[in-house]
N, C-alpha and C positions, 0 to 999 in steps of 0.2 A: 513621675519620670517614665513615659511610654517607653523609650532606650532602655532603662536598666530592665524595665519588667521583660522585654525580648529577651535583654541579655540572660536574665534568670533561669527562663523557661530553655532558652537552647542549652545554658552549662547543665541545669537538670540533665535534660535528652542527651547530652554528651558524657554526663557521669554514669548515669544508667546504661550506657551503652557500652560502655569502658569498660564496667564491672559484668555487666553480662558477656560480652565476647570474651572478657580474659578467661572467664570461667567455662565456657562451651568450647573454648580452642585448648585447654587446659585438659581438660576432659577428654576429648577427643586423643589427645596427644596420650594421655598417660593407657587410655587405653590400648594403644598400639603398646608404647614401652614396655608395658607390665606384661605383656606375655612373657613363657622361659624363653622364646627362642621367637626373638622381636619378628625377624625378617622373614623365617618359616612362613607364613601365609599372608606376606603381607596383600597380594593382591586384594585378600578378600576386604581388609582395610583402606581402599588406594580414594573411594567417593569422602568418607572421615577426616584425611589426611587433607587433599584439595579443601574441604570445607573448612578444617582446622588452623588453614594457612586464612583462608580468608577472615575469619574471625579475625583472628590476631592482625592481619591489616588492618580490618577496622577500630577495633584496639588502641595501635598506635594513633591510626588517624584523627579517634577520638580524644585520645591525651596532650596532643600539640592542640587538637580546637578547642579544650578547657583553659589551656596557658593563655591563650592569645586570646581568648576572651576576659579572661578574667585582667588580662595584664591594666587597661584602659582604668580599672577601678580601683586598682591594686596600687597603682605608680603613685599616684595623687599623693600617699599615706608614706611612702619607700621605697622608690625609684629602682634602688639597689636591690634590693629581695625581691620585687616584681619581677626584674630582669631574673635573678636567681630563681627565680621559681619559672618561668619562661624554660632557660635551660637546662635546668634539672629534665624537666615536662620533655624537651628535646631528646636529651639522653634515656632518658628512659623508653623513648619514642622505638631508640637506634637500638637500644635491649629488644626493644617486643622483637625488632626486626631478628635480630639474633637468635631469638626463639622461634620464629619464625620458620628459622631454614632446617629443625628437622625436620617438619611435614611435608618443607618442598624436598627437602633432598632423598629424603625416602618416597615420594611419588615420583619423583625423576628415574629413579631406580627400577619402578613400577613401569613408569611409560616407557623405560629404555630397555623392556623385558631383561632386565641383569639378574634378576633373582628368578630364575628355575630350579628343576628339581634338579638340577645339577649340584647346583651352585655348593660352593666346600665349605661344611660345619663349622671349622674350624675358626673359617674366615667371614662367614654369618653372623657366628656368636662375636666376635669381638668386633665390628662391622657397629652390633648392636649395644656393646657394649659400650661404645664411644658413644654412640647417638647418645646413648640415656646420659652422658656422664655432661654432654656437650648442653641437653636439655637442662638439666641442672643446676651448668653456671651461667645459661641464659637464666634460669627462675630465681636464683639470687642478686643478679645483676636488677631486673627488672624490680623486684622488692628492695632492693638496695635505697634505688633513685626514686622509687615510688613514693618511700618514707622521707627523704630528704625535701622532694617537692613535697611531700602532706606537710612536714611540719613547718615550710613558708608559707604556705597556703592557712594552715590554720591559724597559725600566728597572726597573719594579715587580718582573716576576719573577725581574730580576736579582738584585732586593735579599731581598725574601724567601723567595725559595728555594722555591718551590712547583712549581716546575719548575727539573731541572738546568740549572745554572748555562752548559755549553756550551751549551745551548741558546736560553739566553736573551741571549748574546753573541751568537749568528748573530741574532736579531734587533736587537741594538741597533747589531750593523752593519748591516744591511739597510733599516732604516727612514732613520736616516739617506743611507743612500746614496739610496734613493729619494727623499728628498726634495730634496735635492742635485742631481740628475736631471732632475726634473721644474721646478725652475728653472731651471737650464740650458738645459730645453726650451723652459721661454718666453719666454726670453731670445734665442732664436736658436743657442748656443753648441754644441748637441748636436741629433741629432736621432732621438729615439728610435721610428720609427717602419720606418727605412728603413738604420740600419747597426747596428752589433753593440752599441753604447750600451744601446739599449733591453733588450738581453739582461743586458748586463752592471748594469745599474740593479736589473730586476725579478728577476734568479735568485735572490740571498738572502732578498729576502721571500717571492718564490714557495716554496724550500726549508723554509723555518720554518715558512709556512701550512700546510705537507705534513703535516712531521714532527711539529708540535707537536699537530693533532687526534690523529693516531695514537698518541702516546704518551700523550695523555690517554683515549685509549680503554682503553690499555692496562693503562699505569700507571698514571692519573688523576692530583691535586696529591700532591705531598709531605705526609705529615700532620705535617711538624714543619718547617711554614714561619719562618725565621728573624724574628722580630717585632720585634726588635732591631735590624732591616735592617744586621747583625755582618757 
């Protein structure tokens, strides 16, 4: 099936691209945040910011063109959770956006010269203290919806067989444990930023996002996905 193996090779190129930008616009971002005094220099941060917004657009971009490729494969087996897994992919789409907007809004600030040596401490520091608070519950929001779409997604290819079956077990344990995690997180209960939690939450979806572009490079879907979900 020349179709499915296209299809393989671009959701690879789009998972790989998904995990790479969330990661280099994440990066960028917390580098600014984690200063004491976020907006103190931000000029010298304004090229990072701009760049860290466009990651994350691509990002999003990336995760609606996994949905809607996958969705044609996915329906066959479960109409109902294709479509659910479509817009979870959606929502989480309108997350990245919402993470999005502190690298623009703190470059807007930059091109709109508002931050000088004038500008009042008082109203910096708390200025930054939103931002980070604001980042935050975009980075929950977006792990929320992530985990929700993973564990349709792996489900599905548990069931049809388009991808070997161990494989698609390391994701239906990994989406759940992330998502497990990341309540926890905002519960208080765990904290995933600062002890080994955070590793032990994000390894098996980080694993799967690995292995399964590569093997779809490789190997692409199975051409005798089980339709009978047997």
């Amino acid at each position: 099936m020349h179709s499915n193996r296209q299809t393989a090779v671009a959701v690879g190129v789009l998972f790989l691209t998904a995990t790479v930008t969330y990661y280099i616009a994440d990066m960028l971002i917390v580098g600014v945040l984690g200063n004491p005094d976020t907006l103190a220099d931000l000029s010298a941060h304004s090229n990072n910011l701009r760049i860290a917004a466009l990651f994350a657009l691509m990002e999003a971009g990336a995760a609606i063109g996994i949905a809607v490729l996958m969705y044609p494969l996915l329906k066959s087996h479960n109409e109902q959770l294709a479509l659910g897994y479509v817009g979870f992919r959606v929502l989480e789409s309108a997350a990245i956006l919402f993470f999005l907007a502190v690298p623009l809004f703190l470059a807007v600030f930059v091109d709109g010269g508002r931050l000088g040596e004038t500008s009042d401490v008082a109203v910096s520091q708390e200025l930054g203290s939103l931002l980070k608070t604001q980042y935050e519950v975009a980075w929950r929001m977006v792990w929320l919806l992530a985990a929700l779409a993973g564990i349709i997604f792996a489900y599905l290819l548990f069931r049809t067989r388009l991808v070997p079956r161990w494989l698609a077990v390391l994701g239906c344990v990994g989406y759940p444990l992330m998502l497990v995690g990341t309540l926890l997180y905002m519960f208080g209960k765990i904290d995933l930023f600062q002890t080994s939690a955070g590793t032990i939450v994000a390894a098996p979806v980080g694993l799967f996002e690995l292995i399964l572009p590569i093997w779809l490079f490789t190997k692409g879907f199975n051409d005798y996905p089980d339709q009978a979900g047997a």
